[in-house]
N, C-alpha and C positions, 0 to 999 in steps of 0.2 A: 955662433950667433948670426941672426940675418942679416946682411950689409945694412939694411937701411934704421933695421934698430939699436945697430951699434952704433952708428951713424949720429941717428937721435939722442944716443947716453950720452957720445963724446960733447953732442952739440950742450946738452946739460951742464956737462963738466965745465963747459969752457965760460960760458956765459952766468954760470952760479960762483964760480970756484975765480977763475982769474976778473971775470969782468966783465960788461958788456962793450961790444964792440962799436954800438951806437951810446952817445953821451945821455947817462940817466936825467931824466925832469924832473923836479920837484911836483907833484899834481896840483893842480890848482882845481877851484869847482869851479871856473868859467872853464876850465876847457871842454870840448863838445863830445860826446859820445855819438859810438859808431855803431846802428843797427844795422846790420848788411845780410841781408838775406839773396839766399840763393836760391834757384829754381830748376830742378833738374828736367831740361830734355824740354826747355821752353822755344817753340818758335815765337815771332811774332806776332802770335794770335791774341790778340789783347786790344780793344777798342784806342787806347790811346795811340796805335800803330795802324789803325786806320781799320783794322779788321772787321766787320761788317757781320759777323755771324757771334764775333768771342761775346759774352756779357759778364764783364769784368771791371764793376764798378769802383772798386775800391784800389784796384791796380791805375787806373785812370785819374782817381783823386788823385792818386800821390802826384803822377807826372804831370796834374794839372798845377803842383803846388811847386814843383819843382823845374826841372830840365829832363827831359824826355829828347837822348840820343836815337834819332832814326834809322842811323848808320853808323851800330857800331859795330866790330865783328871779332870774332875768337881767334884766336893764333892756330887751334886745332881744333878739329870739329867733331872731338873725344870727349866722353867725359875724367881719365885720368890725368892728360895731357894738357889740356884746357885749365883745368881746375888749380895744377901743378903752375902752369903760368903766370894766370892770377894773381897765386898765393906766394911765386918770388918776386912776378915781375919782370921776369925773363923772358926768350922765346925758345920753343922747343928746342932749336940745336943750340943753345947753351945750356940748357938742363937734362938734353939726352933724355928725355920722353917723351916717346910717342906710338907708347901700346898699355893697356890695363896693370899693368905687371909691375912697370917701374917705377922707382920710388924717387923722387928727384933729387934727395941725401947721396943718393947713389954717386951721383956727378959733384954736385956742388952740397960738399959735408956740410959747410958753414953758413951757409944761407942766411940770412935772417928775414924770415918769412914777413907780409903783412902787419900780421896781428904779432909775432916778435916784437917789432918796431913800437909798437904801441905799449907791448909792456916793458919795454924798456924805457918808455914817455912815464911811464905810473899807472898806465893802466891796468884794468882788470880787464880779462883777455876769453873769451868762453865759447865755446860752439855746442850749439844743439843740431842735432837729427846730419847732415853732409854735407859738408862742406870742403873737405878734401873727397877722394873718393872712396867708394862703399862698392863693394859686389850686391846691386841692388836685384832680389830683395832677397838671397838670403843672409846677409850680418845685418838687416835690420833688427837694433838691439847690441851691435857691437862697436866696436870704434874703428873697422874696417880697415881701409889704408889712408892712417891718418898721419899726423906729423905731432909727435905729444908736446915737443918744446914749443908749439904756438900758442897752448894753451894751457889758462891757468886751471881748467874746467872743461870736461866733457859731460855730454846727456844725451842719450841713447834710447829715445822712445819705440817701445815698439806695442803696435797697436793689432786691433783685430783684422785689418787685412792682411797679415803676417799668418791668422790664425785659419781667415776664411780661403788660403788658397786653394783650398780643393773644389771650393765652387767654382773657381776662377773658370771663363771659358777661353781656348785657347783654339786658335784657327790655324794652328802652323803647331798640331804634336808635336813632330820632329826637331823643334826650337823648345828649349826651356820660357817659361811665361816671362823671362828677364828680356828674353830677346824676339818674342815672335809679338803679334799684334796678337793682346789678349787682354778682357776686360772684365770688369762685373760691378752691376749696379748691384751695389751693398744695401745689408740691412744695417738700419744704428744711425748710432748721431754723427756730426763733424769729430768730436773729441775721442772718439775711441776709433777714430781713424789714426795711421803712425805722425802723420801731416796733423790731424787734430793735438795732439797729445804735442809735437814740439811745441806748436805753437803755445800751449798751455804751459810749457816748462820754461820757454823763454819768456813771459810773462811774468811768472816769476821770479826769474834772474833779476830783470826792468824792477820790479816791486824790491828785491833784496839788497841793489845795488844802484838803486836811483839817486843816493848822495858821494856817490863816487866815481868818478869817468870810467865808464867801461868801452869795450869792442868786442858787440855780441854778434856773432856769426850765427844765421838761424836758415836750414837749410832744409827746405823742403823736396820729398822724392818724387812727387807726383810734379808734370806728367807723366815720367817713365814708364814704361810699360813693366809689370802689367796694369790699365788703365782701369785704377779701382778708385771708386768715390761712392757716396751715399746717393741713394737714384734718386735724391730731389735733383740734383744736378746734369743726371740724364733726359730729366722731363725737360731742362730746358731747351736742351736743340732736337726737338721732334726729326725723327729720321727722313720727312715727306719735305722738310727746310733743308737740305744738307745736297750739295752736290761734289763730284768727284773735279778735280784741278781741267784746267781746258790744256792740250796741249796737238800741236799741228800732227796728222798723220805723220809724218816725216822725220818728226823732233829728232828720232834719235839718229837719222841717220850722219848727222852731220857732229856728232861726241862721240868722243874717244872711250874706247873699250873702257883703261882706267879710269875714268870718271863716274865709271857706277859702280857703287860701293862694292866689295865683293860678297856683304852678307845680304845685297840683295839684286843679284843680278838677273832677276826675271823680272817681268814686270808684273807690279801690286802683289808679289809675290803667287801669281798664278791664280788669287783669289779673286771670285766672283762680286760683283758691284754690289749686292745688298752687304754681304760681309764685308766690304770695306768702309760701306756708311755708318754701317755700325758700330766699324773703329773708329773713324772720323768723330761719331757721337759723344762716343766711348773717352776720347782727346780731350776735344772740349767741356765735357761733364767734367774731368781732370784740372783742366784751366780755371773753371770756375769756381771748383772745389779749394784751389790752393788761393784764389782769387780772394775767396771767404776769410782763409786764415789769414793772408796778410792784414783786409780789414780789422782783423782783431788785435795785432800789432799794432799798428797805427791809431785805432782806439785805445791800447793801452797806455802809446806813449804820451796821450791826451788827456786821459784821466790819472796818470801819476806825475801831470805838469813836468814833462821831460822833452815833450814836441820843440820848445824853442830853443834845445839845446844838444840837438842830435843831429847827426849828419843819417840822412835813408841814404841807405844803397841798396838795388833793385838789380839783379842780374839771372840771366840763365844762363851758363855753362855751353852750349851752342846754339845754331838754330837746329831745326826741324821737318824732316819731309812729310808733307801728307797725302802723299801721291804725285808729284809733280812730273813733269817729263815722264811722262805717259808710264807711272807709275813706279817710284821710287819712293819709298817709305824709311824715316829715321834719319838718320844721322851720318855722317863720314864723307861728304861731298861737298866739294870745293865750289858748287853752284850760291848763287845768294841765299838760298834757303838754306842751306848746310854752314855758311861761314857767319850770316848774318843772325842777331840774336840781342834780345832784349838788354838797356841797360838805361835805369831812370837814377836819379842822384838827386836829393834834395836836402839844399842848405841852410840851417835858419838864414834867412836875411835874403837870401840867393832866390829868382825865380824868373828866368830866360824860357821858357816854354819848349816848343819842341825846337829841336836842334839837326838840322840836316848836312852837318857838319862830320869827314868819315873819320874815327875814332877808333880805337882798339884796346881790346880787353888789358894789355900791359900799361895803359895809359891810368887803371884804376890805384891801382897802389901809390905815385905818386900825387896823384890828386888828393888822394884821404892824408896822408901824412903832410901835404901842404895846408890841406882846408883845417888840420887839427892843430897844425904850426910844431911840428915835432918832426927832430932828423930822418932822413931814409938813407941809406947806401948808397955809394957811387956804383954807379953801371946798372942802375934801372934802366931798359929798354924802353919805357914809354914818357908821355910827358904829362905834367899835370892839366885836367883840363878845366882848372878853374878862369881861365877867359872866357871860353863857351858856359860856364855856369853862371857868369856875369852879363853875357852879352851873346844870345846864340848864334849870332850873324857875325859876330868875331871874326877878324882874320886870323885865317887856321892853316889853310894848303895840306889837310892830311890826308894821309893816303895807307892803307891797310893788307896786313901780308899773313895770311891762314893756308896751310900745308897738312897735308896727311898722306899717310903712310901705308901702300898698301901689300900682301902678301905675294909671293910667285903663287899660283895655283895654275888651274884648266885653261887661265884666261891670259893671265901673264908669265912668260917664263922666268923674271924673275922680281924680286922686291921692286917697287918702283914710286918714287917721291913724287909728291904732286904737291904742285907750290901756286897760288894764286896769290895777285895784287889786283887791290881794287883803289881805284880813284873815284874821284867824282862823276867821270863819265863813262869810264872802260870798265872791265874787268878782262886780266890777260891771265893765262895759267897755263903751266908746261904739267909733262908726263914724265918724268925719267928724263929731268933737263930738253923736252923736246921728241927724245928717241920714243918715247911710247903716246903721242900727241900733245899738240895744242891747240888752244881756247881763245879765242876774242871776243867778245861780246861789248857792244855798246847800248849802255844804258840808255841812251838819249832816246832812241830809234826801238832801244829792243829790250825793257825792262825786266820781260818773263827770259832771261837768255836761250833766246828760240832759235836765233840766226848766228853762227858760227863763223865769223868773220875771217879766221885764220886759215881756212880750207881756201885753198888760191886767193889768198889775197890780193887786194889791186892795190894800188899805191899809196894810196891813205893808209889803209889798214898795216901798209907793211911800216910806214915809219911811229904808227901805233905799236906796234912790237917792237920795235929797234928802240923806241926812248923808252918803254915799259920794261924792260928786261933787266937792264942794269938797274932799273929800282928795283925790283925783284930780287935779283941776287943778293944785295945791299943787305938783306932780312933775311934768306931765306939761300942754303946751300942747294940743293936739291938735290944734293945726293943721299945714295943708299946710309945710313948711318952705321956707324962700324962696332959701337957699343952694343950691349946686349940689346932684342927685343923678342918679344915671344909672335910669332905671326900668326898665332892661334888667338889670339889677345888683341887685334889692332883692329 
């Protein structure tokens, strides 16, 4: 049997058969339900984060009703690894993942995931479309690489861009459409899109189960490439409005080999500027499209009088390159754009507006199981952030630690850990503990991180590393990891 789904049965056994290991709740109807939707492969392009191109009205309501974190950032800037986080609460080198492959039962059998926690409160526990991870897009339609004891309920839409991939156009043959920059303004409506269709099944859930607390996980695939929406979406950002990122001739000369991801170590992947604007387009038609479907969430939870007793949770899985540093695209980089990544929270009663306070994805789990008043496990790695949902200007002093793992190939002779800490004014980040470079960047002075601080440093700089480092480690080992990992996968 697989490790991780034996893993899953024993997890079964133990918690049907002997017990749960968190103390069960009577349900009560004031308790709050938890819509949490996730966003695959979302940067920061969304007007409440200041974006100037996204038109993403309904993503904006919400964080105008809520708490809109400006800085919050992912432990891993993967989608399996990330996701896996999250969903214990952990950080990678406690759950030994950090490549596509591993299932995080692997390491810690017993877990009790998020959404566990909540059905062991009473709740009713469900996920539509991904919310652990999916080999997107082909098991759209499956339950991919999920965790079954989280939920009391899986739904698995799969819609006509599953069907229209042969239209799909793809600017990078040699990549599968999952992984190269590849798009297509569809024909059809929002709903028979895979994204239309969750959203239509979690609606239903909302309608089936709005007299009893649930914890509905609704998990959108789009923007992931390949970037498919219906082309009213692409009319929105005419390709003659769209420009490619600024970055100084020199940018790269002062970053370290490993800090460019290794699925795209040319720049813009060698692709010509019309076809990049096109992807660019292609992005944002994507943004918008999923933009749509959450507005029909948040109307639903309106029109079945459930808005004043629901906790929103609003996330993406990481951030996003869209050419930056003179052309890097997706995902895997420990730069603000790669570690940085949307996360809006809104509480009935609660609304602190936007929050510039640095926060991290392991910080979510405790905060839902505080904001619902129902146990969580000892040795959560984050903390709840309901002060900043109360107060955004809260005293916080947080400070944020995201790592990724890259392969030996052409470029490195061998595996090598990249560990970044971000504060409020720095970001400092090692290569192979150091041996394969490091990174300083001050936000103050240098918000695009253009100037690399750590290449002879002068005195400042150096006792900026010397106090940044032991927080660093504090989080984050940076060594090669000794458990399995596939380097074909990371």
């Amino acid at each position: 049997m697989i490790p991780h789904l034996r893993s899953a049965l024993l997890t079964l056994i133990i918690v049907f058969a002997v017990g749960p290991c968190l103390r069960a709740q009577e349900t009560d109807s004031d308790q709050p339900n938890v819509l949490f939707i996730a966003v695959d492969d979302l940067a920061c392009t969304l007007g409440c984060y200041g974006d100037l191109v996204a038109k993403t009205p309904h993503i904006d309501r919400l964080a105008a009703a809520g708490t809109c974190f400006r800085r919050a950032y992912n432990q891993l800037p993967l989608c399996n690894p990330t996701r896996a986080s999250i969903m214990t609460g952990l950080r990678p080198d406690t759950i030994k993942v950090y490549d596509l492959d591993r299932h995080f039962r692997d390491e810690v059998p017993d877990v009790v995931t998020l959404p566990q926690a909540f059905q062991q409160a009473g709740y009713f526990a469900a996920r539509v479309g991904k919310i652990y991870h999916y080999n997107v897009p082909a098991s759209i339609g499956t339950d991919g690489f999920d965790d079954p004891p989280s939920w009391n309920r899986t739904v698995n839409p799969k819609g006509r861009d599953k069907t229209d991939e042969p239209l799909i156009f793809n600017a990078e043959p040699h990549r599968k459409i999952s992984a190269a920059l590849s798009w297509l303004a569809a024909d059809g409506a929002d709903k028979e899109q895979t994204d239309g269709m969750i959203a239509t099944e979690a609606i239903n859930i909302m309608r089936e189960k709005k007299d009893e607390p649930f914890f509905l996980g609704v998990g959108f695939f789009r923007p992931h490439t390949p970037y498919v929406a219906p082309k009213k979406y692409f009319d929105l950002y005419p390709l003659e409005s769209l420009r490619l990122p600024y970055a100084p001739s020199d940018d790269r000369e002062d970053i370290p080999t490993a800090a460019f991801a290794h699925n795209c170590p040319v720049p813009n992947y060698g692709l010509d500027e019309p076809t990049l604007l096109k992807a660019t387009q292609a992005y944002y038609a994507c943004v918008s499209f999923v933009d749509a479907q959450v507005g029909r969430l948040l109307d639903a939870l309106e029109e079945l009088e459930l808005a004043d007793n629901t906790i929103v949770v609003f996330w993406s899985d990481h951030g996003y390159h869209l050419g930056e540093h003179d052309g890097i695209w997706q995902k895997r980089t420990l730069f603000e754009q790669g570690a940085r990544a949307p996360l809006i929270v809104r509480m009935p009663g609660m609304s602190s507006g936007p929050c510039e306070r640095i926060v991290e994805f392991v910080d979510i789990y405790p905060t839902l199981t505080e904001l619902a008043e129902i146990p969580s496990p000892d040795g959560l790695a984050g903390r709840s952030l309901r002060p900043l949902l109360q107060d955004a200007h809260a005293q916080w002093n947080g400070l944020a630690v995201t790592q990724v793992l890259r392969p030996a190939d052409d470029r490195l002779s061998e595996p090598v850990m990249g560990c970044s800490i971000r504060t409020h004014r720095y970001r400092y980040t090692e290569w192979g503990d150091g041996k394969h470079g490091v990174e300083l960047y001050d936000h103050q002075t240098d918000p695009n991180e253009f100037h690399n601080l750590a290449i002879d440093p002068d005195e400042r700089a150096q006792k900026v590393i010397e106090r940044l480092r032991p927080m660093l480690r504090a989080r984050a080992s940076g060594q090669t990891p000794t458990t399995p990992f596939n380097p074909a996968r990371l």
